[in-house]
C-alpha positions in Angstrom: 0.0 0.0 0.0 2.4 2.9 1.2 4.5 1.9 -2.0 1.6 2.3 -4.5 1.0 5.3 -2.7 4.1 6.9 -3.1 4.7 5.7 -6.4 1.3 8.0 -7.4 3.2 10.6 -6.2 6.1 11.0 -7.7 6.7 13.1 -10.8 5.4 11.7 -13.9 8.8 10.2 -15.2 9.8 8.2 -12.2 6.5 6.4 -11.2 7.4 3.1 -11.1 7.2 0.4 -8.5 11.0 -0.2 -7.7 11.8 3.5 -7.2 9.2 3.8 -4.7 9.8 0.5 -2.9 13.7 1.3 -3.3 12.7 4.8 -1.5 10.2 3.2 1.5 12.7 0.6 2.9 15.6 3.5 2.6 13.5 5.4 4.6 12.3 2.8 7.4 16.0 1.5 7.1 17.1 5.2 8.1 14.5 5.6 10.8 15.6 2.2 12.6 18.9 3.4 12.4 18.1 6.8 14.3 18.2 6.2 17.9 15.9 8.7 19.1 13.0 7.7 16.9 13.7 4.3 18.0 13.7 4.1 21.1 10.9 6.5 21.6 8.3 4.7 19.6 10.5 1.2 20.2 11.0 0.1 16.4 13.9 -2.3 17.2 10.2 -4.4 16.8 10.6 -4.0 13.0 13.7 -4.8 12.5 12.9 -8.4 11.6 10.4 -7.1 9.3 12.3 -4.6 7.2 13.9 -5.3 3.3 16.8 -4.3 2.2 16.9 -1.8 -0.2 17.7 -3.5 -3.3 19.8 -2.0 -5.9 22.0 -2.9 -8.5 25.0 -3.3 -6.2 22.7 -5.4 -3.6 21.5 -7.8 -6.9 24.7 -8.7 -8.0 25.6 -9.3 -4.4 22.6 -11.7 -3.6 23.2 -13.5 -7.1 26.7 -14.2 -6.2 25.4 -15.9 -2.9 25.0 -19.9 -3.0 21.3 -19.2 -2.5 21.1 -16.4 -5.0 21.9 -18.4 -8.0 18.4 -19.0 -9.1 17.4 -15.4 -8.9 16.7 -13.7 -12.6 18.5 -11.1 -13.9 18.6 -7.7 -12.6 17.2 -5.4 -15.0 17.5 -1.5 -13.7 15.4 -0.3 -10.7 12.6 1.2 -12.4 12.0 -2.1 -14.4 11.5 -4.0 -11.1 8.3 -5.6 -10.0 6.8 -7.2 -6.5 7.0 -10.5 -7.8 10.8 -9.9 -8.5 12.0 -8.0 -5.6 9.8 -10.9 -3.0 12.2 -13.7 -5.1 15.3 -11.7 -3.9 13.8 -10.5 -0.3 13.0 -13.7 0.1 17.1 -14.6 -0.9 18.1 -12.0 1.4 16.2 -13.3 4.3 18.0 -16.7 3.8 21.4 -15.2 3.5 21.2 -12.8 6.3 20.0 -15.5 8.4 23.5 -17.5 8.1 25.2 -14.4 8.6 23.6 -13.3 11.9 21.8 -10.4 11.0 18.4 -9.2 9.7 18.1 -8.4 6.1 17.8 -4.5 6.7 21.4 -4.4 7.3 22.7 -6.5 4.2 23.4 -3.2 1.9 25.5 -1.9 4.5 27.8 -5.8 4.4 27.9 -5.7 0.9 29.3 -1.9 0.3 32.1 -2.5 3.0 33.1 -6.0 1.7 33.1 -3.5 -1.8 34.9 -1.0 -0.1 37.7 -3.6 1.2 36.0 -3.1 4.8 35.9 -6.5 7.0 
């Protein structure tokens, strides 16, 4: 719902699905990560519940994981669709699980393991 939403409310060139979904889970990622909002209205709750935002970058990372091999093809953000982006939350839940942490926070492992960070 709050992606459809938002995606009516963009300008006329970048409604699409995957820039708006892209832009929700940045957002809910960012206010997790804020300590005052958290612990005032005590979102550590959603953590569980959050995506990571998907990207190019984040993609080619989940297809290089053993359980990402079956995932299709990234295309380009504004070409992505629900049914594609559940098939790689649905990856990223299964490889943030075997890494100890929630999917929320797999951008952030994949740009320092980019970035030559351990």
């Amino acid at each position: 719902m709050t992606t459809r939403h938002l995606k009516g409310r963009l300008p006329r060139g970048a409604r699409n699905w995957g820039a708006a979904r892209k832009a929700v889970n940045i957002f809910l990622r960012d206010v997790l990560y804020n300590h005052y909002l958290r612990s005032r209205h005590t979102l550590n709750r959603l953590e569980e519940w959050l995506e990571v935002p998907l990207d190019r970058d984040v993609a080619a990372a989940l297809r290089g994981e053993s359980e990402g091999a079956a995932l299709p093809r990234w295309k380009t953000i504004k070409r992505l669709t629900p049914d594609v982006s559940r098939r790689y939350q649905s990856v990223a839940q299964v490889v943030a699980r075997r890494k100890g942490t929630q999917r929320v926070h797999l951008d952030l492992h994949y740009w320092r393991r980019r970035d030559g960070a351990t």
